[in-house]
Steps between C-alpha positions, in 0.01 A plus 500: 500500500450869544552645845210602682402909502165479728423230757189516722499246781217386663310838450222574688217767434175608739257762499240601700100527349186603609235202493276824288496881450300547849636211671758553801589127462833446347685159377834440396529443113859266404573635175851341462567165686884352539591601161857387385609608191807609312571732175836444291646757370447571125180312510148542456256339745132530398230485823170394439193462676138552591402871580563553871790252550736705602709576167517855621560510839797221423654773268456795737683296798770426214578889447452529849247730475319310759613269787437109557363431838752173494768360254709751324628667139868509433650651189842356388511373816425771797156572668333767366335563762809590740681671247626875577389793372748533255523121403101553534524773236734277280253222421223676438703644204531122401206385567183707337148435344309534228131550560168320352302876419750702318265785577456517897892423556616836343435834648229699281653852619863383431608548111727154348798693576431583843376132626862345305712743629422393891668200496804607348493791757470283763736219453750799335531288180620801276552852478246758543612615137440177396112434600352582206732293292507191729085513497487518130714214526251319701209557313705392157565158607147500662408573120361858495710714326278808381716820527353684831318221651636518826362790540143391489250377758325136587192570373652608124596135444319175392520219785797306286720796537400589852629138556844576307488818726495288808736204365777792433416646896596165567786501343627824585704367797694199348309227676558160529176367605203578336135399645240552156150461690276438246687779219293414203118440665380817422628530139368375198601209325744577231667800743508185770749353266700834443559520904567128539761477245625866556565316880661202407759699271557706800531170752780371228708844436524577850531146667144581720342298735097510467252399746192473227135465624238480280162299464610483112548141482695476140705829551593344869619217311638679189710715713616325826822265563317317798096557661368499812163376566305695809187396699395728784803618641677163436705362231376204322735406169863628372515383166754593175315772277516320212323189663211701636250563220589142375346356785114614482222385281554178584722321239757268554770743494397602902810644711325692802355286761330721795119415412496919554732581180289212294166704630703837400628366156171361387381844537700651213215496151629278190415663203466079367174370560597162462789549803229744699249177517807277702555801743432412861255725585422595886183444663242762633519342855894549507526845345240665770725303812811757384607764762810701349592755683742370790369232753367570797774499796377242719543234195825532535761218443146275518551398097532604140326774443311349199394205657162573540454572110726235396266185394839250566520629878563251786449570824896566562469795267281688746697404758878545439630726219685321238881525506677680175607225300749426199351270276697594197775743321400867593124330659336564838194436601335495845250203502433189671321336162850584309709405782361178589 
């Protein structure tokens, strides 16, 4: 088994709202709760889940880009968070991002050039004399290779190169760990397909370690080793990729077991009519009881967090969060129904 790259250990995220845009009252929103998770090295773990669950704020704590309130992140084994300056400086060369609109991640004023050549200034990666070399470099294997391209601005490219753009700024610093947030929603289909397998040449060649979020169902299945299932700041299923499609539209081929994933899976549209008619399909009352968006902070430790949409709840659910159990090769799941 691969060694692990990322751990995050009993991670813990709050923030602070306004009860409305006049109000003075303020609660405390949980948007991660105790999560435990690790990332191997040259894998790629795909994160899905509802708008508002925390599949952002989960890879911003990872870069450490923002700081748990409990638990912590370590990277091949130290604590990002008490790392010096210099060790500090180190992994974020390692660890880096690629962002979900290609557009509002790169500086409009700031030619291709410019915006590539600050990493490798930074981290000192090559020569001066060597820049403009390395970042035509960059953008080749990103797959722009028009003669004087660096040299132009954001707004002169389509949204599948701005994406390249941003996938070779990632690259620039010879990472290890790469967190994709959502790197193909705002492209079109058949450029969707470009970017995914442009990345998964990329994760093979250089041995890279992907964190992959996405609410693309099939492509979080096409391209990830294992997937995590999230609920409101809480993890629900770890299941093998190739298992997790397999498991919805309720044949007899069914793998995941949180009632959550089944709810997610039989969510995905079947192009067969005759397969759409056998889909599970969600009632009106349970869709309108969903609050994503992180759990309020006095629920805490009082449950699973989907409890009050799941239809199989017992009153244990609301009162003591399930444990994270093995119930198979490469399968967790967090559930009293599963567990029992």
């Amino acid at each position: 088994m691969s060694k692990t790259l990322v751990s995050l250990q009993d991670v813990s995220r709050t923030y602070s709202v306004r009860e409305g845009f006049f109000s003075s009252v303020r609660r405390t929103v949980r948007a991660l709760d105790g999560i435990t998770l690790d990332l191997r090295e040259n894998e790629i773990l795909g994160l899905v889940g509802e708008s508002g669950c925390g599949k952002s704020t989960l890879a911003r704590i990872a870069l450490g880009l923002e700081q748990p309130v409990s638990g912590r992140v370590l990277f091949r084994g130290n604590d990002i968070s008490s790392l010096e300056p210099d060790e500090k400086k180190a992994f974020r060369q390692k660890a880096q991002m690629i962002f979900q609109d290609p557009f509002s991640s790169l500086n409009p004023k700031k030619t291709i050039y410019q915006t590539l050549k600050e990493p490798l200034k930074i981290h000192g990666l090559c020569p001066d004399r060597d820049y403009r070399g390395r970042v035509r470099e960059l953008l080749a294997v990103a797959g722009l290779t028009d003669p004087g391209v660096e040299d132009r601005y954001p707004h002169e490219f389509s949204g599948g190169q701005r994406q390249r753009i941003g996938l070779a700024r990632a690259l620039a610093t010879e990472p290890d760990f790469i967190i994709a947030d959502e790197p193909t929603s705002a492209l079109d289909v058949s450029i969707q397909a470009q970017i995914i397998n442009l990345l998964l040449d990329l994760q093979e060649a250089k041995k890279l370690t992907y964190l992959f979020i996405s609410h693309d169902l099939p492509v979080i299945q096409f391209v990830s080793n294992r997937v995590a299932v999230m609920y409101s700041g809480q993890l629900m299923e770890l299941m093998p990729g190739s298992n997790f499609l397999s498991s919805g539209n309720g044949g007899s081929d069914v793998t995941a077991l949180h009632p959550y994933t089944r709810y997610l899976l039989s969510a995905v549209p079947l192009p067969d009519p005759d397969r759409r008619k056998k889909k599970r399909k969600i009632s009106w009352e349970q869709e309108i009881v969903a609050e994503p968006g992180g759990t309020i902070d006095s629920d805490k430790g009082k449950g699973c967090a989907f409890a009050p949409r799941c239809e199989k709840a017992k009153s244990v659910c609301f009162e003591a969060r399930p444990r994270w159990r093995q119930i198979g090769e490469e399968h967790f799941v967090a559930c009293y129904e599963v567990v029992d």
